[in-house]
C-alpha positions, 0 to 999 in steps of 0.5 A: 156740723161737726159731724153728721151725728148725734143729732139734738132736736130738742136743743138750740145748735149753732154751727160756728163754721165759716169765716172768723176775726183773725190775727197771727201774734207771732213766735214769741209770745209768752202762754203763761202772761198772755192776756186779752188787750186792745186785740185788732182782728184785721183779718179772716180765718176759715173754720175748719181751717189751719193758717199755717196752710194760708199763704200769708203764714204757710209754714210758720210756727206761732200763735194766732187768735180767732174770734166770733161773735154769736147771739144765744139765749140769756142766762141759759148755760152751754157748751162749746164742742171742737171736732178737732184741732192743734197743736194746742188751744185756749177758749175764752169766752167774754173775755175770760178762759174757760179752758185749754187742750193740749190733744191735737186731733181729739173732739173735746168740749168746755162747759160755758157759764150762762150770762144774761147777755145775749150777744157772746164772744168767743175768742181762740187763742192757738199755738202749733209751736212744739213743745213737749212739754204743753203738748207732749203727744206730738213731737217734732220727728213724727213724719207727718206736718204739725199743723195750726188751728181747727182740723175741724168744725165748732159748734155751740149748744144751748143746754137744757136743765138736765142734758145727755152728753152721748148714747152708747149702742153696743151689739148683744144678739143679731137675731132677734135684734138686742142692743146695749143702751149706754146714755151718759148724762152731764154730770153737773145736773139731775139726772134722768131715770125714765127715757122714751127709746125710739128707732128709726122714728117709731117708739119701741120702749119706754124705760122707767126707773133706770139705776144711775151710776156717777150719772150713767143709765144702762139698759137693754132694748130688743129691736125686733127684725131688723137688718144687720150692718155688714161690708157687703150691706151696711144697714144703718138705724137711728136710735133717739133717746128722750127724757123730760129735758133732752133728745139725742138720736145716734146711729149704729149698725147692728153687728159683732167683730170677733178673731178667731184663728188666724181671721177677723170675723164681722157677724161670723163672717171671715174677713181678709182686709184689704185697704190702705193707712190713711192721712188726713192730709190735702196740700191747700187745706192741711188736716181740714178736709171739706167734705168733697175731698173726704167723699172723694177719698171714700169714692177712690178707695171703693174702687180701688177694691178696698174693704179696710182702711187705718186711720193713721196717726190719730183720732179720725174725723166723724164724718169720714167715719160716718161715710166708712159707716155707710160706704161698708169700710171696715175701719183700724182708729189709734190716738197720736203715736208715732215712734214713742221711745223710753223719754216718752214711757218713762214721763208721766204726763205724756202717758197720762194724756195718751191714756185721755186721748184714747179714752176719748177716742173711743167715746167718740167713736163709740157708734161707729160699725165700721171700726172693727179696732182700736189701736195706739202708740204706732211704731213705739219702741215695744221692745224696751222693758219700760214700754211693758206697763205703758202698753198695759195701760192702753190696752186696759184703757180700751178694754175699759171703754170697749170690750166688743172691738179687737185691740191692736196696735202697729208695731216695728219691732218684729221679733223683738216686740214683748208686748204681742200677748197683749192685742187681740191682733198682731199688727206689724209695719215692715219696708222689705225692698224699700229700705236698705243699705249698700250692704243689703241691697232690697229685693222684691222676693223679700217681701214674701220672704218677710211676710212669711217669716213674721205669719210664722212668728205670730203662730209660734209665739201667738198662736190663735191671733190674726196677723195684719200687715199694718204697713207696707210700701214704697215711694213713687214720684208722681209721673216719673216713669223710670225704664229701669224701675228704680226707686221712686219711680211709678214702676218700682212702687207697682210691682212692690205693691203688687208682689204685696197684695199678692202675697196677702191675697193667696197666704191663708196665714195673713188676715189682711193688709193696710198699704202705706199709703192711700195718698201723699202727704207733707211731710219734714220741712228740716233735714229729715226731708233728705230721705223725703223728696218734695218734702212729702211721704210720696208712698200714696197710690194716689198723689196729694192731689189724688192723681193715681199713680201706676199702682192704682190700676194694679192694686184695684185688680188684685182687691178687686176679685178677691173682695168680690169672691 
């Protein structure tokens, strides 16, 4: 499964997981003039799966095909749906493209003609090469490895006459219970003006002669007394969507996100995050985490204390979300970014595909309680002039496909940032006595001394906006114990991350924190791994393999009682 909703009783869904016809082809090989001849598949592939991480091509760069064959229904049309996938790919189906991505980690879908074969061949062709012109939203510099091929899972649908793409559940009053209903139906069909609305497998409502727009319904439903979904509670329902042709059944919770002062609210409740940035990242399987390690991450950072996690850089694996939904994590997604400068916001085909990703982010995510925000673009150079209009056009795009979660984005350019006024919250990355120079030698104490003058920054100059630390740490090297607490040892990176948390905790001026990082992850294989021991970001509180470090212990006590409180 791709994910664990929505769920399709009405249609045939074939889960294309598992093992695949596979052959690497190599660096050189031409997109342009690439054709589909005499292919021998000798050998196999996982899916999900990356084959950069299999030992045979671990750290190549280049192309590869995958391949399947699966038996469907004839002259019945339908759609293949990727959970996610890089750097970039092109389906082919009977031998023929029916399309491209070029948005690594976004959920996509291509429309499959119907044939009167029964028997259908679907063929991957996949590049993790960079270049910044087919994939222009992944660059070379980003601190975190670019990996080849399917992040996550495959399915094909079968498609009735008339289909639902999604169901759209939005909040409008907690008590009695009123929810938004959205449902978005395929596009090249006729559509559906009547929907049986059912929750939690009991029909509340049949809806008649709803008004179509470009092929969306839009309705309120009230749903009675029932319970709203909370960190402390996370109460989930199912709502199922029917027409004559079709049935979808999404999940959501019943809640509100608000900022207020200096806090985030969720249901009127004030809230101090407290959590950690996370990669999607394992030594062995790269971004293509089975479901025991996304549980297992989900089970550390319950007891670590934790109440948030940012989802960082890009668009977030609906399982795990699925598990943030019912584990009660408060949740901060942004699509692909990581330090953008004037190259990228002056080119019209990366803003473009930005805009896409997160347009499609949203969607995706759509139904989702536990994110509470939207972010993009991380440690982009906001302040230079010509970010001011790209920035614009993300938040606009957010607003456009939400306006009931908070819009942020993480920024590193403190003071000097000129696109603040923008976001619903203030979200800055800083590395007080971690990073420095022989000049400035870093200290503990300016970690409070920064934390403090950027709170006071946010209320003179964007007074009335919560201000979160969206990241902030230090690297350790897993069992290295250090008698003189220098950097990369286990007791330097505790007492940072402590003096940190501590700060956050006792400061009424800061409304949370996302540590960098939960865990360890690869990282630059070139010369930027001078600054990178291993070749891994080593500032996880836990290691690649989710070993706890010394900080474990300390940052659990310190979020520990104060989400108890």
């Amino acid at each position: 499964m791709i994910g664990a909703y929505p769920f399709f009783e009405n249609r045939k869904v074939i889960d294309l997981n598992g093992s695949w016809g596979f052959q690497y082809l190599g660096e050189d090989v031409d997109l342009s003039e690439f054709a589909l001849e005499n292919i021998r598949y000798t050998e196999k592939a996982a899916v999900p799966g990356v084959f950069d991480a299999m030992p045979k091509y671990v750290g190549e760069r280049g192309t590869a095909l995958y391949n399947k064959k699966i038996t469907v229904t004839a002259n019945v049309p339908g759609k293949i749906f990727f959970g996610g996938a890089g750097l970039w790919f092109r389906v082919y189906i009977d031998g023929i493209a029916i399309g491209e991505c070029s948005l690594p980690y976004s959920g996509v879908s291509f429309d499959v003609p119907a044939s009167a074969n029964r028997e259908r061949d679907i063929t991957i062709l996949v590049d993790n090469r960079f270049d910044s012109e087919r994939v222009p939203l992944f660059n070379e510099f980003f601190d975190f490895y670019a990996y080849g091929g399917f992040y996550r899972g495959i399915e094909f649908h079968e498609l009735p006459a008339s289909y639902i793409n999604r169901v759209q559940i939005s909040t409008v009053q907690l008590k009695p219970a009123v929810v938004n209903v959205k449902v978005i139906q395929g596009c090249d069909c006729q559509p559906d003006d009547c929907f049986d609305v059912s929750l939690n497998g009991s029909l509340v409502e049949r809806v008649d002669g709803v008004d179509l727009v470009e092929g969306v319904a839009e309705f309120r439903v009230e749903l009675g007394d029932i319970d709203c979904w909370s960190p402390e509670s996370p109460a989930l329902h199912e709502l199922t969507i029917s027409s004559d042709h079709d049935s979808i059944t999404e999940r959501f919770g019943l809640r509100t996100v608000s900022a207020k002062g200096n806090k985030v609210y969720v249901n009127d409740k004030a809230y101090k995050l407290l959590g950690y940035c996370r990669h999607e990242a394992h030594p062995q399987c790269g971004p293509a985490l089975p479901m025991q390690i996304l549980i297992n991450d989900i089970q550390q950072l319950k007891d670590l204390g934790c109440n948030f996690v940012r989802g960082s850089h890009y668009p977030q694996d609906q399982r795990f979300l699925d598990l943030c939904d019912e584990y009660g994590l408060l949740f901060f997604e942004e699509s692909l970014g990581w330090g953008q400068q004037e190259e990228h916001f002056t080119n019209e085909e990366y803003v473009a595909q930005c805009e896409t990703q997160t347009r499609i982010m949203v969607q995706n995510s759509y139904n989702h309680p536990s994110v509470i925000m939207w972010g993009f673009l991380n440690e982009g150079a906001s302040e230079i002039e010509c970010s001011r209009l790209v920035y614009e056009t993300m938040v606009n795009a957010l607003r456009e496909e939400d306006s009931t979660r908070l819009v942020t984005y993480a920024s590193n350019r403190n003071e000097r940032d000129i696109n603040l006024d923008l976001v619903d919250v203030v979200s800055y990355n800083f590395y007080p006595a971690w990073y420095g120079d022989r000049d400035n030698h870093p200290k503990l104490i300016d970690v409070n001394n920064t934390m403090r003058r950027l709170a006071k920054f946010r209320t003179d100059t964007q007074p009335g906006k919560p201000f979160i630390v969206s990241e902030i740490g230090a690297g350790a090297i897993y069992g290295w114990r250090d008698p003189h607490e220098g950097h990369w040892s286990e007791e330097y990176q505790c007492k940072l991350l402590a003096t940190a948390c501590n700060e956050v905790v006792e400061n009424d001026d800061i409304a949370g924190i996302s540590l960098w990082q939960f865990g360890d992850c690869r990282t630059y294989q070139n010369f930027g791994n001078l600054g990178r021991p291993r070749a891994f970001n080593n500032k996880g509180t836990v290691d690649e393999y989710r070993r706890p470090k010394m900080a474990y212990k300390t940052v659990k006590e310190i979020f520990s009682k104060k989400t108890e409180e």
